[in-house]
LUMDREN-442594 format. One record per residue (C-alpha): residue in three letters; x, y, z. Coordinates in pm, 1 decimal. Layout:
% LUMDREN-442594
SITE type        x        y        z
SITE  ALA        X        Y        Z
...
% end
This chain:
% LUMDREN-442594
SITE type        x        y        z
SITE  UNK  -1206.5  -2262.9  -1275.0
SITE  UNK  -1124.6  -2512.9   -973.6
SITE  UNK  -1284.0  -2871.0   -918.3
SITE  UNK  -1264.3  -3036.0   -565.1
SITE  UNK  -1354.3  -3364.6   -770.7
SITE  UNK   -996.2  -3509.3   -628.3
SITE  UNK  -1181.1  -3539.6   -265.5
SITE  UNK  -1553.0  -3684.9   -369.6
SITE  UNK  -1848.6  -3650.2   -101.9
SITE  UNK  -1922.5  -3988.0    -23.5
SITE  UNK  -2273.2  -4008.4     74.4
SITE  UNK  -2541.7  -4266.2    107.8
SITE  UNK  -2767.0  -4294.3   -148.7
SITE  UNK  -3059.5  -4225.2     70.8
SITE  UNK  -2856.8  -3882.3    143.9
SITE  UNK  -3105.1  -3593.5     61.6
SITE  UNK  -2798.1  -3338.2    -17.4
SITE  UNK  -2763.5  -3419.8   -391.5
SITE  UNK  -2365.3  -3462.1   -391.8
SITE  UNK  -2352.1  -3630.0   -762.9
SITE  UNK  -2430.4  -3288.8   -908.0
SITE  UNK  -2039.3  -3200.9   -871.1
SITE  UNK  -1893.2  -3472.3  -1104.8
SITE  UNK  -2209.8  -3409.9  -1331.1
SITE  UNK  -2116.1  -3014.4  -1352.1
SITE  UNK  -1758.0  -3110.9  -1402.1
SITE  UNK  -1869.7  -3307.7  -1737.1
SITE  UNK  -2095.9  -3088.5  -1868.2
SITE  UNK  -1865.0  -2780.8  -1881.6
SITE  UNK  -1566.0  -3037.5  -2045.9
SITE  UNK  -1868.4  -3113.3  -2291.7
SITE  UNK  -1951.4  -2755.1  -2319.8
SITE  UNK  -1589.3  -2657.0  -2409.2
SITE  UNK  -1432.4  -2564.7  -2049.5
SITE  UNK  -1223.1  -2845.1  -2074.5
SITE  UNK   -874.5  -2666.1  -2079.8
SITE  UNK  -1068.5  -2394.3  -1818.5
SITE  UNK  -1067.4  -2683.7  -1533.2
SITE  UNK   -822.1  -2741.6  -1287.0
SITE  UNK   -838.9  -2979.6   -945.6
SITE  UNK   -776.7  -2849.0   -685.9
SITE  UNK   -591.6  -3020.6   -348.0
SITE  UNK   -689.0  -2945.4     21.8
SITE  UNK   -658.5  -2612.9    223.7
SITE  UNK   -371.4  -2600.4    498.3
SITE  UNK   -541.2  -2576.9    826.2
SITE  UNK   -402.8  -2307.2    955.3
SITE  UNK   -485.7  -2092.0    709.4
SITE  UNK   -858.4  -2182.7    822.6
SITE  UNK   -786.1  -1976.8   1174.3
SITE  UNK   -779.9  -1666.8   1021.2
SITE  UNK  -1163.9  -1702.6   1066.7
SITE  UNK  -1222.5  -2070.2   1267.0
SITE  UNK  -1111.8  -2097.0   1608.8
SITE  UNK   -852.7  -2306.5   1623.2
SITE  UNK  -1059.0  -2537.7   1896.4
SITE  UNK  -1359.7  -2578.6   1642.8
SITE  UNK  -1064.2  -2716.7   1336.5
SITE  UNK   -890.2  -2950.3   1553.0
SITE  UNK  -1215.6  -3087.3   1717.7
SITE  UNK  -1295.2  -3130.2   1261.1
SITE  UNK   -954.0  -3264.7   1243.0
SITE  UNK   -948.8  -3533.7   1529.3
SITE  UNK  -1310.6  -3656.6   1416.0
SITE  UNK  -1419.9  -3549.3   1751.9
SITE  UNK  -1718.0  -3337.2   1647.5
SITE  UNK  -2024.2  -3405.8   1898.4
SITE  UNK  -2327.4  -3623.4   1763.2
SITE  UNK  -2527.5  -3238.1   1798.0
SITE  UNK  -2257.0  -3085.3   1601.1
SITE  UNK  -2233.8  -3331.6   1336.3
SITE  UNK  -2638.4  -3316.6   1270.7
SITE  UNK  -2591.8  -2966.9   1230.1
SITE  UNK  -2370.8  -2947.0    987.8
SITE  UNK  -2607.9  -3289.2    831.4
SITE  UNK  -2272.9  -3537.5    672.3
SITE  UNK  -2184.0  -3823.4    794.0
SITE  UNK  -1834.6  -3822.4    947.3
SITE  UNK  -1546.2  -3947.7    821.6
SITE  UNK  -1240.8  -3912.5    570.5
SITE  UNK  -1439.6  -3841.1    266.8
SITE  UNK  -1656.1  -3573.2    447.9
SITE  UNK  -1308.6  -3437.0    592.5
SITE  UNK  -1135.0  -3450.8    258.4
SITE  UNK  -1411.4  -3280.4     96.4
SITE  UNK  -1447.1  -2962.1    340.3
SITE  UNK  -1081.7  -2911.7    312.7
SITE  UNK  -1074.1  -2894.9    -77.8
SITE  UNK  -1430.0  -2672.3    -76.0
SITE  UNK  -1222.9  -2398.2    125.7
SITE  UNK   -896.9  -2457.9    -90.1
SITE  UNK  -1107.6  -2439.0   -420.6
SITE  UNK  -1223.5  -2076.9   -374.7
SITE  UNK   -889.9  -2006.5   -222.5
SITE  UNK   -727.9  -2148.2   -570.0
SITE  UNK  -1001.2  -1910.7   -804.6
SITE  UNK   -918.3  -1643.8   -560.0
SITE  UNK   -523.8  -1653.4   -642.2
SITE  UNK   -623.0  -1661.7   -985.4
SITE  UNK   -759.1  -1274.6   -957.1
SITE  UNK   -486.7  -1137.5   -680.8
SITE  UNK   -242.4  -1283.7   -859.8
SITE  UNK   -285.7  -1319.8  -1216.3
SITE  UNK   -551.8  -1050.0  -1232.8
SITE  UNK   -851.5  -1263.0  -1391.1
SITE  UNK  -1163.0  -1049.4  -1421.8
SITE  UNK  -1357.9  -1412.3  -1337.3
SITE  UNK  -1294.1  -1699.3  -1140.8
SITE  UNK  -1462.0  -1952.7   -981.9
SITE  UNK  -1516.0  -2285.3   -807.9
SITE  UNK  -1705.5  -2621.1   -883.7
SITE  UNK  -1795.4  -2627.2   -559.2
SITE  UNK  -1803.9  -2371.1   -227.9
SITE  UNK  -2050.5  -2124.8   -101.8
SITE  UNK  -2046.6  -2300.0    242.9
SITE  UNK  -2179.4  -1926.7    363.2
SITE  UNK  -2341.5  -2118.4    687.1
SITE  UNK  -2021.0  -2189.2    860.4
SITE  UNK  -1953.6  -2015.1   1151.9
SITE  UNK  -1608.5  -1932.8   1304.7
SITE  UNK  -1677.3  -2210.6   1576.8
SITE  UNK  -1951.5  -2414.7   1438.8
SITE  UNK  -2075.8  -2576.4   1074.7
SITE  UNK  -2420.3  -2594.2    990.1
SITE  UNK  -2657.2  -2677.5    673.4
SITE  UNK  -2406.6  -2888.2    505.3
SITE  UNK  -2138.0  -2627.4    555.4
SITE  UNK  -1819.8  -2671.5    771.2
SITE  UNK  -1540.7  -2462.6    670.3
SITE  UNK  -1695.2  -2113.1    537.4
SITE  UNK  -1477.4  -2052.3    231.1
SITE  UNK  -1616.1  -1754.3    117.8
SITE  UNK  -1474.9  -1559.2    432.6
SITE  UNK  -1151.2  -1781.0    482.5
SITE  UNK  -1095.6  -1630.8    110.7
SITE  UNK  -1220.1  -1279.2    183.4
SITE  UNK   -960.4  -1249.9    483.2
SITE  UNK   -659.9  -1351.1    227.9
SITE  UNK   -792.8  -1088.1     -0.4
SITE  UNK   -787.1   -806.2    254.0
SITE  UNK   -443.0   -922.6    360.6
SITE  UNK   -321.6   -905.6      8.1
SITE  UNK   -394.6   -605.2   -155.6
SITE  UNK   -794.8   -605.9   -130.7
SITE  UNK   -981.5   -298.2     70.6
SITE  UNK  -1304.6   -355.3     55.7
SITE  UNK  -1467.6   -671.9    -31.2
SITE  UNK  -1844.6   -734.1   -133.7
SITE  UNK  -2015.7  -1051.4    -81.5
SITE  UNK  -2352.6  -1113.6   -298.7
SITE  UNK  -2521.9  -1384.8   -167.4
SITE  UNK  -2812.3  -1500.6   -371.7
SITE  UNK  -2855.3  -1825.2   -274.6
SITE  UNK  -3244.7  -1921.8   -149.3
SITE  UNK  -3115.9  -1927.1    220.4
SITE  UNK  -2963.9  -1660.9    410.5
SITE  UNK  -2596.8  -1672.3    442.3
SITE  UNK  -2568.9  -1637.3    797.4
SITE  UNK  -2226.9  -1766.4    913.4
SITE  UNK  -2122.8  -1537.1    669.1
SITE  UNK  -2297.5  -1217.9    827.3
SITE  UNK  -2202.4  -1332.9   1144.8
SITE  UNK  -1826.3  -1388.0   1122.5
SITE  UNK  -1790.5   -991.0    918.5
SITE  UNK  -2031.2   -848.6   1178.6
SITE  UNK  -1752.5   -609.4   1288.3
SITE  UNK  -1551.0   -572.2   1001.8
SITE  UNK  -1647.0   -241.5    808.7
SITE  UNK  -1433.1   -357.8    504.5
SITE  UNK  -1674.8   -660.7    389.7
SITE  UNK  -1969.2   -556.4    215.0
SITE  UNK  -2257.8   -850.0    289.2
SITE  UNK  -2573.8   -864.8     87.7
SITE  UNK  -2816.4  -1162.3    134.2
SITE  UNK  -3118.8  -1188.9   -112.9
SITE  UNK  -3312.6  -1499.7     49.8
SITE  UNK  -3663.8  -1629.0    116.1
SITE  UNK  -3746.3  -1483.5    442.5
SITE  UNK  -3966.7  -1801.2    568.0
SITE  UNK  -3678.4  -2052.6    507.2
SITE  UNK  -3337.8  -2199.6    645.2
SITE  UNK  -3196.4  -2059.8    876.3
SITE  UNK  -3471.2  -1959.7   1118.3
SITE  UNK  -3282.8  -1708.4   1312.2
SITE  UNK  -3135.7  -1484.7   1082.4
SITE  UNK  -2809.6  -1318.0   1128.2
SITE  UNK  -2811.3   -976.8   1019.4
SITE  UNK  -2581.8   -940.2    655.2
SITE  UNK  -2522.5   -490.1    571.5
SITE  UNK  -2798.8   -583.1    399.2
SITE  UNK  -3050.3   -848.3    407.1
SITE  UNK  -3347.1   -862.1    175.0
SITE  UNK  -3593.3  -1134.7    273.4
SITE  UNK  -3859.1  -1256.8    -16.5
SITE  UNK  -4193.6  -1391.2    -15.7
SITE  UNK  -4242.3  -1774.0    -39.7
SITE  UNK  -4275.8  -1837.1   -402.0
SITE  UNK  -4144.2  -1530.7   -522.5
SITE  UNK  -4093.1  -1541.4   -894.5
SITE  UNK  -3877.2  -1413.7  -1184.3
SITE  UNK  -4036.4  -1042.3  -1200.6
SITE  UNK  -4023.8  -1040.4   -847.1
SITE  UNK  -3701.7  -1140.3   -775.2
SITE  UNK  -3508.6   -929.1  -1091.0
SITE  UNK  -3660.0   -616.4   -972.0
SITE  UNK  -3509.5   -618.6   -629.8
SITE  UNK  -3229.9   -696.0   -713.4
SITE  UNK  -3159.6   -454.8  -1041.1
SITE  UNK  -3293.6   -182.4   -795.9
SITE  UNK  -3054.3   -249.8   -525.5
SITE  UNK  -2700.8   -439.3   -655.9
SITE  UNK  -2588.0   -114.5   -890.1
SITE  UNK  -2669.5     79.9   -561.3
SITE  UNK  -2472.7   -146.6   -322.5
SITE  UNK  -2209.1   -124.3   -545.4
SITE  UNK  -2184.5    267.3   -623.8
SITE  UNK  -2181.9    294.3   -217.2
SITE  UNK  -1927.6     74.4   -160.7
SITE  UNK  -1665.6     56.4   -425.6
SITE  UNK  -1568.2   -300.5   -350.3
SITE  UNK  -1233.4   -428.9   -515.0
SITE  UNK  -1340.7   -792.9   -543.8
SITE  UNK  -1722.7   -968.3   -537.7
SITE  UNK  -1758.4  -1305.2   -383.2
SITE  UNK  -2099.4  -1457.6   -567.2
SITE  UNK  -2266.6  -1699.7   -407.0
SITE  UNK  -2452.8  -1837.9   -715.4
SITE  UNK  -2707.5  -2121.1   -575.6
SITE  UNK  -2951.8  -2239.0   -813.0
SITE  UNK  -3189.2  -2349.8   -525.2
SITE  UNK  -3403.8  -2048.7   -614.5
SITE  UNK  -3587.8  -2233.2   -906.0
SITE  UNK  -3897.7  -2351.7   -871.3
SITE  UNK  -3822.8  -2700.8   -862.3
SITE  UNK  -3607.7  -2706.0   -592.1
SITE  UNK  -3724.8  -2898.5   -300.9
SITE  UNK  -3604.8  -2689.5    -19.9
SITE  UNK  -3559.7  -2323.9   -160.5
SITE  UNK  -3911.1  -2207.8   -159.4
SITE  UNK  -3854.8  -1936.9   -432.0
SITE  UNK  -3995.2  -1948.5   -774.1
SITE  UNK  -3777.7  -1848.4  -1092.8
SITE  UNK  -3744.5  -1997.8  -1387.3
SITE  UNK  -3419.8  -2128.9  -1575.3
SITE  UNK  -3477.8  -1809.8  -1795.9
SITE  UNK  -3500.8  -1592.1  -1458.7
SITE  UNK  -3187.1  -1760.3  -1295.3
SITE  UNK  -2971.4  -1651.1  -1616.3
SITE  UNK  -3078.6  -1299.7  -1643.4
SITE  UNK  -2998.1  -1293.3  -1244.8
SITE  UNK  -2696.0  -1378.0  -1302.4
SITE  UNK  -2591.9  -1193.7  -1629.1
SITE  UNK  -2716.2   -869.2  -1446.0
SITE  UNK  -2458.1   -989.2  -1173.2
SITE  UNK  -2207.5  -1026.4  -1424.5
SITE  UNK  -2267.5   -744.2  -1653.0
SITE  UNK  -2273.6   -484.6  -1380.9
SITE  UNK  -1925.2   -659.1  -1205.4
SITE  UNK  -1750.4   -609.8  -1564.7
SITE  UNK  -1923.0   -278.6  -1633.8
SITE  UNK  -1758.6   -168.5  -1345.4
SITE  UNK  -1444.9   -360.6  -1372.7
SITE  UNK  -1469.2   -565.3  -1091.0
SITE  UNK  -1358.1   -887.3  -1019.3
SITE  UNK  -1554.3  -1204.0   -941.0
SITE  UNK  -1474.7  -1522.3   -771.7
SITE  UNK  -1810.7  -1735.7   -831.1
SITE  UNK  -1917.6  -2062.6   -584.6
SITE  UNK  -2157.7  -2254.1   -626.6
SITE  UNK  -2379.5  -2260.4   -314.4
SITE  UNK  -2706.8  -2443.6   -304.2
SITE  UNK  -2928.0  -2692.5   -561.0
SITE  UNK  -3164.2  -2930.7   -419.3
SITE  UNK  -3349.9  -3040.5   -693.9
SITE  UNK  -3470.9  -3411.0   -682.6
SITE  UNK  -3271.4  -3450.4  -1042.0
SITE  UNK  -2856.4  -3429.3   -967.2
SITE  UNK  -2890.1  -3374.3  -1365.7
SITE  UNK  -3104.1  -3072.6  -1313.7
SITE  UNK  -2912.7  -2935.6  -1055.3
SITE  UNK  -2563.4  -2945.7  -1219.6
SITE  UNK  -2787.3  -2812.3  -1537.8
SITE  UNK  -2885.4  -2535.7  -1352.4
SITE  UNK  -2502.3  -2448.4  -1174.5
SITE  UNK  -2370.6  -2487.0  -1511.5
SITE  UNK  -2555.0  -2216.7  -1711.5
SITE  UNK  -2385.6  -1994.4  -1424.7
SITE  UNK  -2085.1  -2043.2  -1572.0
SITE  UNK  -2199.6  -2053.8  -1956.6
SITE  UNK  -2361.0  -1726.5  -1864.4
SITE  UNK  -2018.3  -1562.9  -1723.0
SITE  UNK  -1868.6  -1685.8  -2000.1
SITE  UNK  -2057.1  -1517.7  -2235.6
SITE  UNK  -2089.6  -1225.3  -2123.0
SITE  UNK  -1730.9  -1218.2  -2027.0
SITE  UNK  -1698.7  -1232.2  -2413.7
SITE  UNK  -1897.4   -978.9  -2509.5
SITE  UNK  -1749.2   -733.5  -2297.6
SITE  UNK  -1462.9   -837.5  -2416.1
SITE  UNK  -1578.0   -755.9  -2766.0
SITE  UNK  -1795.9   -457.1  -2743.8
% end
């Protein structure tokens, strides 16, 4: 797995995006015995960003030169740090990427990414360079056919849906609450928009009744997961309602049907808003403790 912890968000502390969680994750999977599993990752060349951004929308990045409306989208202060930072997100998931195409890894993943609210000329809701489609397009271009992205983060990933809008080979499945972030909704091959408050029952029986579907239609070759743990109850800006307990069997269902099927992952992050960075990193890193484990019993049974 790939840290960006090399190019820190520097934020003030008054800074409602809770950017300590990344260091925090990064020492509690060393703890939990990733340690030798972690690698740091450096920053993505630009011009591999155009095969998505428009080349206007990464130099106007670049240069610093981002309008005052463009920059409260996207909600970071500017400056080197925030630069640094976008550029290793992207590079991240382009590094746990390689680690499939090329070394054939059943699961990858990044300490970071899921910036699914990037658009190809515009950044939004903390996201500037969308890294799950900059590493989709490499994947089609080497080897890939057909690529599914499961986005179960509480928001809908709408850069995302709006940059594969045309292209019949990307798979895009948004579970997110309806009455939440972003208001106009982009429309994902399929979009599945919950109830405020929804909870663990809920939530787990969508989703078992339509992810083995999605992916008996489609036959992707490689799964982009968009993991965000702002689903949980406690997060402050999700406005969903599982428990820790629901959030791993979401995610082992994710897993187990991926390796049942012998598809490959590359997991990102995406969002956690909890007041608690703890809690949030907590939350991101029984993602990976759950791939992990039920990487090993597959591996086993």
């Amino acid at each position: 797995m790939w840290s960006c912890e090399n190019y820190p968000l520097e934020l003030p502390e008054s800074h409602p995006f809770p950017n300590r969680k990344y260091p925090l994750l990064e020492a509690i999977l060393v703890e939990g015995g990733f340690a030798g599993h972690i690698q740091r990752c450096g920053t993505i060349a630009p011009e591999i960003l155009e095969s998505v951004h428009t080349r206007a929308y990464i130099q106007r990045v670049l240069n610093f030169s981002l309008s005052p409306d463009e920059m409260r989208r996207v909600g970071f202060p500017i400056g080197q740090s925030y630069l640094n930072r976008a550029l290793a997100s992207v590079e991240g998931t382009l590094c746990a990427t390689k680690e499939i195409l090329i070394n054939g890894k059943n699961l990858a993943g990044v300490l970071a990414g899921g910036t699914h609210h990037a658009f190809a000329d515009r950044g939004e809701g903390y996201c500037t360079f969308n890294d799950v489609a900059v590493c989709a397009h490499f994947s089609l271009y080497h080897s890939m056919n057909r690529i599914l992205v499961i986005d179960l983060d509480a928001h809908q990933g709408n850069g995302t849906a709006s940059i594969f809008a045309n292209e019949p080979r990307v798979f895009t499945f948004s579970m997110h609450a309806e009455e939440n972030y972003p208001r106009q909704k982009e429309r994902s091959s399929l979009d599945i928009g919950l109830p405020i408050g929804a909870d663990d029952s809920q939530y787990l029986k969508l989703l078992t009744e339509h992810l083995p579907l999605i992916l008996d239609y489609f036959h992707p070759d490689l799964v982009f997961f968009q993991s965000g743990v702002d689903v949980l109850a406690a997060d402050r800006f999700g406005r969903l309602g599982l428990s820790l307990e629901g959030l791993r069997l979401r995610d082992t269902f994710v897993f187990e049907n991926l390796l049942h099927r012998k598809i490959p992952c590359v997991i990102t992050l995406g969002g956690g808003y909890q007041k608690s960075h703890e809690a949030v990193a907590q939350a991101h890193a029984q993602t990976y403790f759950t791939a992990a484990k039920v990487l090993n019993d597959f591996r086993h049974a």
